[in-house]
N, C-alpha and C positions, 0 to 999 in steps of 0.2 A: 316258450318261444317268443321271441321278440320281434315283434311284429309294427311297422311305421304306417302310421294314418293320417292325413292328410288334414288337416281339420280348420275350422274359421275362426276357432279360441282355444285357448289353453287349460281347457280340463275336459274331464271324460263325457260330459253332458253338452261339449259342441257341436255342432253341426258337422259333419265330413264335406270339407272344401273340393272342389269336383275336380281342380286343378292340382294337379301334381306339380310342376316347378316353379310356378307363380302362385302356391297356397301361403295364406296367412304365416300358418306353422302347419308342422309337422310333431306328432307326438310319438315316439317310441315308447309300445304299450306290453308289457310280460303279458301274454295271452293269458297265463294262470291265474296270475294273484291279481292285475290289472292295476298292480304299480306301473307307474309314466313319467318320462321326460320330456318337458317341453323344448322341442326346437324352435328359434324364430326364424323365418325364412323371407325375412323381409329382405335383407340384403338381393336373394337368389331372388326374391319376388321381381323386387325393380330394377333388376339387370336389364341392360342392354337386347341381348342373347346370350344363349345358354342357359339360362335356368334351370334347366330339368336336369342336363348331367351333371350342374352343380349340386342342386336339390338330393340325386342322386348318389353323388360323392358322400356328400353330408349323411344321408342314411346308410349308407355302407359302410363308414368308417364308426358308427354306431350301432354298427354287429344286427342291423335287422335282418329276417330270413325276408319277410314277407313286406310288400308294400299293399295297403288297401286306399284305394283312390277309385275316383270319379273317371280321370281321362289322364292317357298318359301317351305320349309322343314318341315318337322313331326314334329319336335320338335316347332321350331318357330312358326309354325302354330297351337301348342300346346297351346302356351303360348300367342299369340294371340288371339286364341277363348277364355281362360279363360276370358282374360282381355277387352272381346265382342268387340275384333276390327275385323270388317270384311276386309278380304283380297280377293283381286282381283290379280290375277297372270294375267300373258301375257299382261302387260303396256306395252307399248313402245312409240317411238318416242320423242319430249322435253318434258320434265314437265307441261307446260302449256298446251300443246295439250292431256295427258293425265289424267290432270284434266277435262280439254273439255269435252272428252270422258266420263268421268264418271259422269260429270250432266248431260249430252245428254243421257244417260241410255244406251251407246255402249259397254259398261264395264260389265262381272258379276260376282256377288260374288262368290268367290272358295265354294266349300263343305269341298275341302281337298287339303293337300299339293299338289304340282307339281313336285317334286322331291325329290329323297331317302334322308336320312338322312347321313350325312358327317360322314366318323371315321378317 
């Protein structure tokens, strides 16, 4: 399964960035073998507004099922659920240990954002 994490650098031993559409990068991780893509999300980073349903976009159209993140917003979480990727707020720790987490079933899926929406 392929599954996007949020993270402060680009390999599996970074930290899980807590922001979801103003994160550093984003890594698209195969939950199995823990082969990864790095995405940069700098551009989504220093956007204006909107980040998060861009951020969003960005992991959707890279076939993730799963988002694991710190905090994820109304809007993002909007555009998320459209696009059936389940998100899990309150990741933390590296990457790797938070994919751990979430085949070990320590992890749950949100219902709904974790924080208010940015203006």
């Amino acid at each position: 399964m392929k599954v996007a994490v949020t993270s402060r650098g680009t390999d599996l031993d970074s930290e899980v960035d807590p922001r979801f559409g103003r994160a550093a990068y984003i890594l698209i991780v195969d939950s199995e073998t823990l082969e990864f893509e790095v995405l940069d999300n700098s551009e989504n980073a220093n956007a204006f507004g909107g980040a998060g349903i861009q951020a969003g976009t960005m992991v959707s159209d890279r076939g993730a099922e799963v988002l694991l993140t710190g905090y994820c917003g109304p809007n993002a979480f909007k555009t998320l659920d459209a696009a059936r990727i389940k998100v899990v707020n309150d990741a933390s720790g590296s990457v790797k240990d938070a994919v751990k987490a979430f085949n070990e079933g320590k992890l749950s899926v949100a219902k709904s954002a974790n924080v208010e929406a940015h203006w």
